[in-house]
C-alpha positions, 0 to 999 in steps of 0.5 A: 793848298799851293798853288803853282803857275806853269809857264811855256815860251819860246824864249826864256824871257817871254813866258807865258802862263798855260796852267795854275794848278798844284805843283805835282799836277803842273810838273805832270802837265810839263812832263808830259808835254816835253815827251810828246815833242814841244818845243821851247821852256817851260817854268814852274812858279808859285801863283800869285794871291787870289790865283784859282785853279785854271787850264788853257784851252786847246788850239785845235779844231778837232778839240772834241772829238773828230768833228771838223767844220773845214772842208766841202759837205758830205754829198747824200746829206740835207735836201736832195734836188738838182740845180736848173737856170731857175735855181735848186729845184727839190726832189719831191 
């Protein structure tokens, strides 16, 4: 099997690679990715010896799913109590 780096960049001469994969699997990734609005050029080349199959992982925070870890706490979850002079005091 053949393998194939996918290159993406800015500029044609600063390519960086985001995937080695099966040219028909890269071509689809490219695809797909010019559709949905990426900006900047993308290359197919085929890999180097002793490449193996490999995927950039995504950038995004919300990566799995709709969990974030920015923002304030959601109010009603955790330990509930007030705060005095002494410190938080608990409900009990």
């Amino acid at each position: 099997m053949q393998l194939f780096t996918l290159l993406h960049g800015k500029s044609k001469k600063r390519l960086k690679p985001i995937m080695i994969d099966e040219r028909h699997k890269c071509e689809n990734y490219q695809k797909s990715r010019e559709g949905s609005g990426v900006s900047g050029w993308h290359a197919i080349e085929p890999a180097s010896t002793g490449a193996t199959v490999w995927r950039q992982k995504t950038a995004t925070i919300r990566g799995g799913g709709d969990k974030h870890n920015t923002g304030a706490q959601v109010v009603g979850k955790g330990r509930s109590g007030y705060i005095s002079k002494q410190g938080f005091q608990e409900n009990t």
